[in-house]
N, C-alpha and C positions, 0 to 999 in steps of 0.2 A: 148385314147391318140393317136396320131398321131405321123407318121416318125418323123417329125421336135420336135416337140413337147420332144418327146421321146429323142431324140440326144440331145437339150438347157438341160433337164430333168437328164441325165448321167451325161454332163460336170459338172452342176450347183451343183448338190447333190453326187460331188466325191469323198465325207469321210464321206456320213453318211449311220453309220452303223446301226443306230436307230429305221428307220422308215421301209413303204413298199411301195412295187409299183408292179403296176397291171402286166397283163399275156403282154399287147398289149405292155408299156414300154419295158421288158423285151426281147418280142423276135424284138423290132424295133430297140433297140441298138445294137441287137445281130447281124443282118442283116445289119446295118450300118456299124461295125467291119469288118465283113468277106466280104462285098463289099470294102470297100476304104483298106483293108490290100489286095484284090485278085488286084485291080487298082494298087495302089502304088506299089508291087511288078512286076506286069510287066512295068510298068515306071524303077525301080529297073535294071531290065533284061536289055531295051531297053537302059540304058543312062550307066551304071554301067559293062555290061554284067552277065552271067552265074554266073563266081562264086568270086562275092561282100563279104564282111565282113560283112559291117553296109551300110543298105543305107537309103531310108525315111521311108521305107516300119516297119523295126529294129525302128527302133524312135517311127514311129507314133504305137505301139505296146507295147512299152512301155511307151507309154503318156496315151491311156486306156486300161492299164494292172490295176492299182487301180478302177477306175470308172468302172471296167467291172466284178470287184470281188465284187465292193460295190452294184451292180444292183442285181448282182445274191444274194448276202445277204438281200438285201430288196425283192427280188422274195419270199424267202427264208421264210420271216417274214410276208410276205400276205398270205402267207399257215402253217401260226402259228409253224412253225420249227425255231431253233435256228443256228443262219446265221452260228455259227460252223459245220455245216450238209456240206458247201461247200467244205469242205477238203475229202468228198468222190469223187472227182473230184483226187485225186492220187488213187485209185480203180481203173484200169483197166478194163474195157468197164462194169462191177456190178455198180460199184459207178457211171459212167458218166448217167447208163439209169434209176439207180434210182432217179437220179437228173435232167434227163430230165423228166422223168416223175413227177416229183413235181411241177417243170416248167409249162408245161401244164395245169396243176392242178385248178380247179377257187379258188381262192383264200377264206378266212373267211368272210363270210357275216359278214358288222357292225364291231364293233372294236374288236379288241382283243391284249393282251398285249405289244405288237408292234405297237399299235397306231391305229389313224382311217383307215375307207377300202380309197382306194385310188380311188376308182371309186365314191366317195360321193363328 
């Protein structure tokens, strides 16, 4: 799956918590995120100054704050883990590198109880 692809693929599927989706999804949303929140906070900085309350940067963070919990639970579920496994993400730097490393991880060949593989 491709950037674009990947970005239509988060907005479009941003409550289900059902299904899965592949490694390339996962870190292309991820990298979408952390590019347009590092963009919009220096627009932030340059139109707002230093120290803003809320500016777009705040908004569009919380616009995929859902879609970016629901990605990592379907990451979650193409490595046959139950998308409750995301809450080790409050684990301090243990929970974040076990959950990068699942990330990573190639997902279940063929289906498994989370539905079909997403690269089929």
């Amino acid at each position: 799956m491709g950037f674009v692809d990947s970005i239509k693929a988060g907005f479009s599927k941003y409550v289900d918590f059902g299904t899965r989706s592949s490694r390339s999804e996962y870190w292309y949303w991820t990298l979408f995120v952390v590019l347009a929140t590092l963009a919009l906070t220096l627009i932030d900085i340059a139109i707002l100054g230093v120290d803003h309350i809320a500016g777009i940067a705040d908004l569009f963070g919380l616009a995929t704050l859902v879609p970016g919990i629901a990605v990592g639970v379907r990451r979650l579920h193409d490595y046959d883990k139950s998308g409750w496994w995301m809450l080790l993400c409050f684990v301090p730097i243990i929970g974040w590198i076990v959950l990068i490393y699942w990330f990573v991880q190639k997902g279940t060949d063929g289906n498994n109880r989370f539905g079909a593989d997403p690269l089929t």
